[in-house]
PyMOL Python script that loads the backbone (N, CA, C, O; Angstrom):
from pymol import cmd

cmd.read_pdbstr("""\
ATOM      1  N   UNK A   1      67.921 -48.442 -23.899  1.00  0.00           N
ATOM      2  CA  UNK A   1      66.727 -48.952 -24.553  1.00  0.00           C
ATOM      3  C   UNK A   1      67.073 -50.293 -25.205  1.00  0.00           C
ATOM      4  O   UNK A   1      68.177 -50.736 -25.522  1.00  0.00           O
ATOM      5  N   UNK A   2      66.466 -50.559 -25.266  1.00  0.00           N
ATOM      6  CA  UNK A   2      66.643 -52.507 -25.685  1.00  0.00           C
ATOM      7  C   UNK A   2      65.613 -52.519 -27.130  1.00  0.00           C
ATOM      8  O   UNK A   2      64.463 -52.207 -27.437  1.00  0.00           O
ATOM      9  N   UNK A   3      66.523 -52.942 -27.600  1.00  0.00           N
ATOM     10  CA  UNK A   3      66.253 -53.667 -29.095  1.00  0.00           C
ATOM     11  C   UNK A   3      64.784 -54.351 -29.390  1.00  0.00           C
ATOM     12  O   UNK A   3      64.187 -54.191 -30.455  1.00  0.00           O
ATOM     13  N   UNK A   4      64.273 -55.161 -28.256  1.00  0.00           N
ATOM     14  CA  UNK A   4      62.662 -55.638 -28.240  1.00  0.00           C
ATOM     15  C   UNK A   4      62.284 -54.439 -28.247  1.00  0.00           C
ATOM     16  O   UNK A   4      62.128 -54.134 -29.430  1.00  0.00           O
ATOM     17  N   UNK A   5      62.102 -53.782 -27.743  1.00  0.00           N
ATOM     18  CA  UNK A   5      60.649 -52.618 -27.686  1.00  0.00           C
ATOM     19  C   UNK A   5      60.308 -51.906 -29.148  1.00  0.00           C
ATOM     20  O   UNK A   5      59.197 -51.519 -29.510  1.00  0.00           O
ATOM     21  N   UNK A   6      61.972 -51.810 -30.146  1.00  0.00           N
ATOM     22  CA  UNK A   6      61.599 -51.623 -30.987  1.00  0.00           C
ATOM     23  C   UNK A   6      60.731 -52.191 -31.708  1.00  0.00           C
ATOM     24  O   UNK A   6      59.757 -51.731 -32.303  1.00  0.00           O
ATOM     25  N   UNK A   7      61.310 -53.658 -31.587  1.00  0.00           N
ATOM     26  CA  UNK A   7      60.243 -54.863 -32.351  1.00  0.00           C
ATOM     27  C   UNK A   7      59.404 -54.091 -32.197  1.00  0.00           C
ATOM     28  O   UNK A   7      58.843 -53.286 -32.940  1.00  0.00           O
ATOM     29  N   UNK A   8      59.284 -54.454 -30.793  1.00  0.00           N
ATOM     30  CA  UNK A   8      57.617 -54.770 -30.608  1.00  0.00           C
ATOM     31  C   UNK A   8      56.815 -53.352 -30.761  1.00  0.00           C
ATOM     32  O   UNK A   8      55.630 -53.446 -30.443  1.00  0.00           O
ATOM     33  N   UNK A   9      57.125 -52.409 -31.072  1.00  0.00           N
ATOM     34  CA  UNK A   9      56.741 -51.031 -31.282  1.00  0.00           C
ATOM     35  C   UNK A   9      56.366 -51.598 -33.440  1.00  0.00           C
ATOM     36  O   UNK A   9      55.392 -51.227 -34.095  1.00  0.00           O
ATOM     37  N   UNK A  10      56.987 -52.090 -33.710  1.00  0.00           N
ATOM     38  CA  UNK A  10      57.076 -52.066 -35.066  1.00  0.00           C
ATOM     39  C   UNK A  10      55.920 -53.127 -35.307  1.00  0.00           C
ATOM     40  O   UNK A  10      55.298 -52.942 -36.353  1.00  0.00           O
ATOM     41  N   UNK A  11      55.521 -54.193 -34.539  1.00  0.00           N
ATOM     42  CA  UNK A  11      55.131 -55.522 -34.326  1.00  0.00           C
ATOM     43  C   UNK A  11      53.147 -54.373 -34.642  1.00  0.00           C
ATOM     44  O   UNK A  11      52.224 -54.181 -35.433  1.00  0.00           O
ATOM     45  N   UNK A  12      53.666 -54.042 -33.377  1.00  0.00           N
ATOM     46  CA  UNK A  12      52.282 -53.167 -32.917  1.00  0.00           C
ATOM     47  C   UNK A  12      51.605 -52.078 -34.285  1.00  0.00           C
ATOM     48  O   UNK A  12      50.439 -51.688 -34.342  1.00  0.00           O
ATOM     49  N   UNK A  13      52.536 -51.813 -35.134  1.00  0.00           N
ATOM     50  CA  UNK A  13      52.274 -50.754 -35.787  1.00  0.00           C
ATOM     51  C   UNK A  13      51.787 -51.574 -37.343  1.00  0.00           C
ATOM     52  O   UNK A  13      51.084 -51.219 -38.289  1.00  0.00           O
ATOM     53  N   UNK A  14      52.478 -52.685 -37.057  1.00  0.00           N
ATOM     54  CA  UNK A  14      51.926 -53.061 -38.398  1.00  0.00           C
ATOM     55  C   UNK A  14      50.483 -53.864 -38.108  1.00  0.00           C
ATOM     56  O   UNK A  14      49.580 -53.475 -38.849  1.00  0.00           O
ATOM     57  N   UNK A  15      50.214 -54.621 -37.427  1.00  0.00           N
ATOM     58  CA  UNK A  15      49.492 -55.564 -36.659  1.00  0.00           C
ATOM     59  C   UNK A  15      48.283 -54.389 -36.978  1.00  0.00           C
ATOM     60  O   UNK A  15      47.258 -54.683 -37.594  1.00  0.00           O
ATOM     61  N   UNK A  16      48.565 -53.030 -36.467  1.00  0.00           N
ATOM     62  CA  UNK A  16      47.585 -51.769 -36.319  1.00  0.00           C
ATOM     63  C   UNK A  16      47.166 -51.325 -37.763  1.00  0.00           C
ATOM     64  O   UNK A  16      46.005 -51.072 -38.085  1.00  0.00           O
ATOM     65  N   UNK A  17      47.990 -51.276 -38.389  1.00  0.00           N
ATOM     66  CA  UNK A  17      47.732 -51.029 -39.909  1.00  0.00           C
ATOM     67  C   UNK A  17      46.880 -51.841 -40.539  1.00  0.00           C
ATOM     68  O   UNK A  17      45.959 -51.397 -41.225  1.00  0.00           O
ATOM     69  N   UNK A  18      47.072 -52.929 -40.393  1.00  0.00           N
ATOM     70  CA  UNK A  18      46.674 -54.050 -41.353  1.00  0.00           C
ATOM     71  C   UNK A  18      44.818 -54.188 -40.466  1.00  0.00           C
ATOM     72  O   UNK A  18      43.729 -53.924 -40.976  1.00  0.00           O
ATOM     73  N   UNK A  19      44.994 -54.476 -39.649  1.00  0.00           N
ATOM     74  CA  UNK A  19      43.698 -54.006 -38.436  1.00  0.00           C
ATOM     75  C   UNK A  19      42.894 -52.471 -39.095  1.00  0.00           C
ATOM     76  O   UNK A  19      41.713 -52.254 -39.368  1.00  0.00           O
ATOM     77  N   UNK A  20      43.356 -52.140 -39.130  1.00  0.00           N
ATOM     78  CA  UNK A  20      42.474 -50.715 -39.739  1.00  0.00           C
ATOM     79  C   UNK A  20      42.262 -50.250 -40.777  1.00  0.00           C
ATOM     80  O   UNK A  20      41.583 -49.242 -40.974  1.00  0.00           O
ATOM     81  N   UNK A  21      42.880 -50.997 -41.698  1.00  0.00           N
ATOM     82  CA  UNK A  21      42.690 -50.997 -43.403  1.00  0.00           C
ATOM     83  C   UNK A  21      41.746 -51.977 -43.705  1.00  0.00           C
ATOM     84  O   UNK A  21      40.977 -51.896 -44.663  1.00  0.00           O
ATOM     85  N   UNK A  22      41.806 -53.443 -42.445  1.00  0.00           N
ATOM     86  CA  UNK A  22      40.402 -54.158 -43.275  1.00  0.00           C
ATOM     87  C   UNK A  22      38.898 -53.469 -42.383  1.00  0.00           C
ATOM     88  O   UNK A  22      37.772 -53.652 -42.845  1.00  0.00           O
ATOM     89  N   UNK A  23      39.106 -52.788 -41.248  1.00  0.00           N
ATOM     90  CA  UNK A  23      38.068 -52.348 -40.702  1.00  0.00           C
ATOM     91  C   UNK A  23      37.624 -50.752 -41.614  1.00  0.00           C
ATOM     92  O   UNK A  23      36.468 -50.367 -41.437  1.00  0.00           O
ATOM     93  N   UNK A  24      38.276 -50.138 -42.276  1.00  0.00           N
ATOM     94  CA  UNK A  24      37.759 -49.409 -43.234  1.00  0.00           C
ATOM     95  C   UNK A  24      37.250 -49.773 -44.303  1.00  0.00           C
ATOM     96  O   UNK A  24      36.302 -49.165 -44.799  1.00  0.00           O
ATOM     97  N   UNK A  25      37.921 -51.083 -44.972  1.00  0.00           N
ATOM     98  CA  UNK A  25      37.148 -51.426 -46.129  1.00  0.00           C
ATOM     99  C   UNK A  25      35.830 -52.171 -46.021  1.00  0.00           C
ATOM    100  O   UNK A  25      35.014 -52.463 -46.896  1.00  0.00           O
ATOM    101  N   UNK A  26      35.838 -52.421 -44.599  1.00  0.00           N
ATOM    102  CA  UNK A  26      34.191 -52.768 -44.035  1.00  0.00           C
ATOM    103  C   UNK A  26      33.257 -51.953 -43.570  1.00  0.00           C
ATOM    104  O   UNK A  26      32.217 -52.116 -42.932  1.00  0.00           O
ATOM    105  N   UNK A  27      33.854 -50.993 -44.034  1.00  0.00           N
ATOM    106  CA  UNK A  27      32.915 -49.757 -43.668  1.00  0.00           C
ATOM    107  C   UNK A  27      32.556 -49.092 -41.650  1.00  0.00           C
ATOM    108  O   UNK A  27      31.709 -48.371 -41.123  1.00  0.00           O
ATOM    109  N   UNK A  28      33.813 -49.906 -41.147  1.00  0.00           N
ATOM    110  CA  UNK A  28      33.614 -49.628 -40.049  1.00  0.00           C
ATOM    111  C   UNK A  28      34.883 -48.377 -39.775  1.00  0.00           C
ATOM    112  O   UNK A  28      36.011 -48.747 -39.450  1.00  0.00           O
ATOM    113  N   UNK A  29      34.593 -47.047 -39.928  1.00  0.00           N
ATOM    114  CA  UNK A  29      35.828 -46.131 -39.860  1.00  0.00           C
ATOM    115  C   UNK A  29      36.162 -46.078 -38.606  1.00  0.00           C
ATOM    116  O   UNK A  29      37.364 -46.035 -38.342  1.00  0.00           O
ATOM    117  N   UNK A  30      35.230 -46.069 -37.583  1.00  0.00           N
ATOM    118  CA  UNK A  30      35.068 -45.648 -35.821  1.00  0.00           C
ATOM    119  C   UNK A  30      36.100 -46.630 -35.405  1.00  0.00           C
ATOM    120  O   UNK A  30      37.153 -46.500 -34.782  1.00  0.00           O
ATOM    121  N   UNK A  31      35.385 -47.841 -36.027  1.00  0.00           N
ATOM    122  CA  UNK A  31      36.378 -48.452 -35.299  1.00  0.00           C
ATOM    123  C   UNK A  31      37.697 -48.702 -35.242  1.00  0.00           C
ATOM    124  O   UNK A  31      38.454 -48.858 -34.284  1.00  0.00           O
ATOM    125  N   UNK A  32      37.924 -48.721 -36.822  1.00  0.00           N
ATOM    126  CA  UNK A  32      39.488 -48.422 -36.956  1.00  0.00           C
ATOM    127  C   UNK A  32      40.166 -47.679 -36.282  1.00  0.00           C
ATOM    128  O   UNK A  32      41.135 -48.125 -35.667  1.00  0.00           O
ATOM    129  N   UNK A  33      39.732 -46.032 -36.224  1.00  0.00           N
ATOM    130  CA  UNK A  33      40.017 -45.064 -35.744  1.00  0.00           C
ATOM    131  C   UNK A  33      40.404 -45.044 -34.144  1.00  0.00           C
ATOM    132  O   UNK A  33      41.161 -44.306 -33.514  1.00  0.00           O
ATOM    133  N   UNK A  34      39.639 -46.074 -33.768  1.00  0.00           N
ATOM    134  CA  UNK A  34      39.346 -46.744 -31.980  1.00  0.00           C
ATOM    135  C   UNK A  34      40.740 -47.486 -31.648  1.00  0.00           C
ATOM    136  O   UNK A  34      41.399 -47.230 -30.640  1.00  0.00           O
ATOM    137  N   UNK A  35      41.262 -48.841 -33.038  1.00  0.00           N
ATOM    138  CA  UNK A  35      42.102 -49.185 -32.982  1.00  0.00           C
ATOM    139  C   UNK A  35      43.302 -48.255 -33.135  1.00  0.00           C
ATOM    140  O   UNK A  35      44.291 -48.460 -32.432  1.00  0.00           O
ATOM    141  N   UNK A  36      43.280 -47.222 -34.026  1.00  0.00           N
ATOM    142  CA  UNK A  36      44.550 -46.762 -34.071  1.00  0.00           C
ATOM    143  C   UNK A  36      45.135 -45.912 -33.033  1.00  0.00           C
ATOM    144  O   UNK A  36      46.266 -45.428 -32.987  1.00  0.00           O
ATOM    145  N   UNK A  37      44.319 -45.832 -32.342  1.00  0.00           N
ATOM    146  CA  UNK A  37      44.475 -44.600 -31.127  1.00  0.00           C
ATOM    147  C   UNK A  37      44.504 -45.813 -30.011  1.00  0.00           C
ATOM    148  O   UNK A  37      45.171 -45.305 -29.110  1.00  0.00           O
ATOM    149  N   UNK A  38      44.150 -47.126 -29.584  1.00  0.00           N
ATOM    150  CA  UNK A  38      44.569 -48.047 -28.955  1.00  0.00           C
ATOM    151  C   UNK A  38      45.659 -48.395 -29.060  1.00  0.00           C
ATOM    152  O   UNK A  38      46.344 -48.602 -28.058  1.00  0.00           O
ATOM    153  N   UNK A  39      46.216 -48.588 -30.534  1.00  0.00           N
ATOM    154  CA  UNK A  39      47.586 -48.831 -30.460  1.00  0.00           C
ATOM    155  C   UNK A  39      48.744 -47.517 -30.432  1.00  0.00           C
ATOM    156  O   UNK A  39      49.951 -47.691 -30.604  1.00  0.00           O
ATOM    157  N   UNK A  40      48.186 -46.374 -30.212  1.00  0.00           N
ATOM    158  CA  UNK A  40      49.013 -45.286 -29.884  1.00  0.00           C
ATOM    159  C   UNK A  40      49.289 -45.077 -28.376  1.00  0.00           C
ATOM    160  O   UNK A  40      50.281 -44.669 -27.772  1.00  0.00           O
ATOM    161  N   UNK A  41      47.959 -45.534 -27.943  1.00  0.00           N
ATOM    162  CA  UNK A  41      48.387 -45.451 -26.497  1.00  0.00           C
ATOM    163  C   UNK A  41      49.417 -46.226 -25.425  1.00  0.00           C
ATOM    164  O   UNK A  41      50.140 -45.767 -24.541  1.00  0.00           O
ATOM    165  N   UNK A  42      49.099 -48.032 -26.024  1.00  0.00           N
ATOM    166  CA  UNK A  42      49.696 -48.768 -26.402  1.00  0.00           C
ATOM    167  C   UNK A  42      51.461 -48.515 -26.209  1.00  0.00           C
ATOM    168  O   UNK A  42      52.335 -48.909 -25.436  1.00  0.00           O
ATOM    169  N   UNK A  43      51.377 -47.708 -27.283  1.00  0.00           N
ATOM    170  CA  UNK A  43      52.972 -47.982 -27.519  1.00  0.00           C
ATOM    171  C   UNK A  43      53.895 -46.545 -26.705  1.00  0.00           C
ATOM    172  O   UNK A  43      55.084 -46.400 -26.418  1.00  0.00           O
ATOM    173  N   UNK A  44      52.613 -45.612 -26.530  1.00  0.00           N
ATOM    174  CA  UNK A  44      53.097 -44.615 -25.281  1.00  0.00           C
ATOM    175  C   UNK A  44      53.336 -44.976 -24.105  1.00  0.00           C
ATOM    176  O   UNK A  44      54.366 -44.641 -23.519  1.00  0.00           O
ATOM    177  N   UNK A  45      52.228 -45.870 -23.477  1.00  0.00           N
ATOM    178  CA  UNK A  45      53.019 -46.288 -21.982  1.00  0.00           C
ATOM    179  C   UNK A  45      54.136 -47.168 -22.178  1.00  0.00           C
ATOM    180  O   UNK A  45      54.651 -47.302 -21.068  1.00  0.00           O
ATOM    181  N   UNK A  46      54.602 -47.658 -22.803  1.00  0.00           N
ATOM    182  CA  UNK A  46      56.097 -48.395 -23.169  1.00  0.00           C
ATOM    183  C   UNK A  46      56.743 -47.687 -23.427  1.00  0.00           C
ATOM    184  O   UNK A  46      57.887 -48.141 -23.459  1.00  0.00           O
ATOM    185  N   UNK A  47      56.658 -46.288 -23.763  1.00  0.00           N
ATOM    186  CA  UNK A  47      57.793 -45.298 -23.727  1.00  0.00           C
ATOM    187  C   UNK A  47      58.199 -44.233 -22.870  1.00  0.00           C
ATOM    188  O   UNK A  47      59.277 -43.678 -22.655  1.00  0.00           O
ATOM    189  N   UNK A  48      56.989 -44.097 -22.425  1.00  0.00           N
ATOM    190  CA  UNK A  48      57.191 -42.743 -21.473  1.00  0.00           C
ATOM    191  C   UNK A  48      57.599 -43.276 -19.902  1.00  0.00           C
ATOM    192  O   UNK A  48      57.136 -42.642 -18.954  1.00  0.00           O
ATOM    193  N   UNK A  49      58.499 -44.489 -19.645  1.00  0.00           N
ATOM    194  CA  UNK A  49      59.315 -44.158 -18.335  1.00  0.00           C
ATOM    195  C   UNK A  49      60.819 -43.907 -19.166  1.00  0.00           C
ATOM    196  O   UNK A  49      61.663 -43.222 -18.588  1.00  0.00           O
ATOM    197  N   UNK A  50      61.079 -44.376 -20.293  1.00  0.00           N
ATOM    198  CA  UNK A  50      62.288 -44.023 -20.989  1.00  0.00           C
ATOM    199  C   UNK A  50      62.439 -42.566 -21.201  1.00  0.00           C
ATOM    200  O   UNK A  50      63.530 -42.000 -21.252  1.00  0.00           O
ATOM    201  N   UNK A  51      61.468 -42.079 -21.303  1.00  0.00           N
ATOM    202  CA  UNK A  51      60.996 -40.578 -21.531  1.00  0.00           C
ATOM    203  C   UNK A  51      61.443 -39.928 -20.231  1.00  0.00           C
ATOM    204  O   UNK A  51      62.405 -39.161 -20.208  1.00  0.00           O
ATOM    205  N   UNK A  52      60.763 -40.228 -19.188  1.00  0.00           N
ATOM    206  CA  UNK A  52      61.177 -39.557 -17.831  1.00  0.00           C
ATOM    207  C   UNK A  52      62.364 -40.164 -17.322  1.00  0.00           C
ATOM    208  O   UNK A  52      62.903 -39.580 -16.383  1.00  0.00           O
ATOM    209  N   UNK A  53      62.946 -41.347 -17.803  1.00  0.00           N
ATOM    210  CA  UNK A  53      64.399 -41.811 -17.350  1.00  0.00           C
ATOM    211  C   UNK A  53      65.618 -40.196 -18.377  1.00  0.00           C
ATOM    212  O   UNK A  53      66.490 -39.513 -17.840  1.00  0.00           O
ATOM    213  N   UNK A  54      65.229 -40.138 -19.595  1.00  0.00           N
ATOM    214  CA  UNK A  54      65.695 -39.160 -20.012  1.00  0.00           C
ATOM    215  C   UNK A  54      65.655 -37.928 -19.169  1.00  0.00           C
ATOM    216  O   UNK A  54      66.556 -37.663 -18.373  1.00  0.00           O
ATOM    217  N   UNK A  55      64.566 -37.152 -19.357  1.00  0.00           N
ATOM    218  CA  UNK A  55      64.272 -35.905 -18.339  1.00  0.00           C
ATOM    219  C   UNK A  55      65.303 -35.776 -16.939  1.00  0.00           C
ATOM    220  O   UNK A  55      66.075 -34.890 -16.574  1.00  0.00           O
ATOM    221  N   UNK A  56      64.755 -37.653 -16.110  1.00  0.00           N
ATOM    222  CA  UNK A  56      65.988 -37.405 -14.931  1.00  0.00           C
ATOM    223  C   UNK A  56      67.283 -37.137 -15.051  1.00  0.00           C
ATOM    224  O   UNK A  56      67.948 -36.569 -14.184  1.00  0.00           O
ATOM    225  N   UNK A  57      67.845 -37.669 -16.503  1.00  0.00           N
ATOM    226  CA  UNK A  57      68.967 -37.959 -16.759  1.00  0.00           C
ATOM    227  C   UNK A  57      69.808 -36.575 -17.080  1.00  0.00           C
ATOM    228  O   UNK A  57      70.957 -36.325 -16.717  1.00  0.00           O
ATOM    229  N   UNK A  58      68.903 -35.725 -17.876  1.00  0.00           N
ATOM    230  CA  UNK A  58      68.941 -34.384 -18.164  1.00  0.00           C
ATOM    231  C   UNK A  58      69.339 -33.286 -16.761  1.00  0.00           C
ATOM    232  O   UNK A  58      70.337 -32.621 -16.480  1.00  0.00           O
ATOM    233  N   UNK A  59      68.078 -33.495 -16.135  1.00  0.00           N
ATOM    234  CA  UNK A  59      67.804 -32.715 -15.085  1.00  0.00           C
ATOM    235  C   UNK A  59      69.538 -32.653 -14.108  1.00  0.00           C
ATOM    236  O   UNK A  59      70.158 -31.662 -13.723  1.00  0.00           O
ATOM    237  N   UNK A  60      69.899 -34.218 -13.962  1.00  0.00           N
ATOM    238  CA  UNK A  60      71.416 -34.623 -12.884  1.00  0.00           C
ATOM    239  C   UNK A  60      72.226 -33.779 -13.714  1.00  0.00           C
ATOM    240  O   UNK A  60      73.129 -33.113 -13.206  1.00  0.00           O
ATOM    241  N   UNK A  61      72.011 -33.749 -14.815  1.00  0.00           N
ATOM    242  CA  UNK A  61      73.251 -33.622 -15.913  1.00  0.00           C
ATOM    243  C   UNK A  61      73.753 -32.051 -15.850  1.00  0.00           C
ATOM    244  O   UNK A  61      74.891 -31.582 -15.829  1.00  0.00           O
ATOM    245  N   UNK A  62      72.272 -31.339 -15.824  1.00  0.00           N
ATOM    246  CA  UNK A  62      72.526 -29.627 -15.865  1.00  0.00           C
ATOM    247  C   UNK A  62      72.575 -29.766 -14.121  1.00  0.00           C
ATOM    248  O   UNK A  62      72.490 -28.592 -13.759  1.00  0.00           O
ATOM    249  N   UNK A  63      72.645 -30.395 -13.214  1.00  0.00           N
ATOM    250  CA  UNK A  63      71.956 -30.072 -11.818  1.00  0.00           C
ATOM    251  C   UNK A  63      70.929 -28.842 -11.539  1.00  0.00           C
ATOM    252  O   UNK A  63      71.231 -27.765 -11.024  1.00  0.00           O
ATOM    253  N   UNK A  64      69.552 -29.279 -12.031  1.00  0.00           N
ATOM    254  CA  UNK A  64      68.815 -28.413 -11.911  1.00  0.00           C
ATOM    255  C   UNK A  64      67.915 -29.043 -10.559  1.00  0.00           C
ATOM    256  O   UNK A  64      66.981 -28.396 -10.085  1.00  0.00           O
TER     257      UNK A  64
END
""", "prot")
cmd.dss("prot")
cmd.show_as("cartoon", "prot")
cmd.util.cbc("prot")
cmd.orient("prot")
């Protein structure tokens, strides 16, 4: 795993925070709520081939 993704996992999370704290204090909750689950998804497809690189890695390891 490489050191950017953290960034940018961290980049994303604050960027998301700050995004959904002024869209609540505008009385828009939906949308916040829209954003925060955008940036969850977001930061899932950037993880989940590391995820299944694990699993493969697992799987060789026990030879299942």
């Amino acid at each position: 795993m490489d050191i950017n993704l953290i960034f940018r996992i961290a980049a994303v999370g604050i960027l998301v925070s700050v995004v959904s704290q002024v869209l609540k204090h505008s009385g828009r909750e939906e949308l916040a709520f829209l954003t925060s689950l955008a940036g969850l998804v977001l930061v899932l497809f950037w993880i989940v081939p590391y995820i299944s690189d694990l699993f493969h890695a697992i799987k060789s390891l026990f030879s299942l």
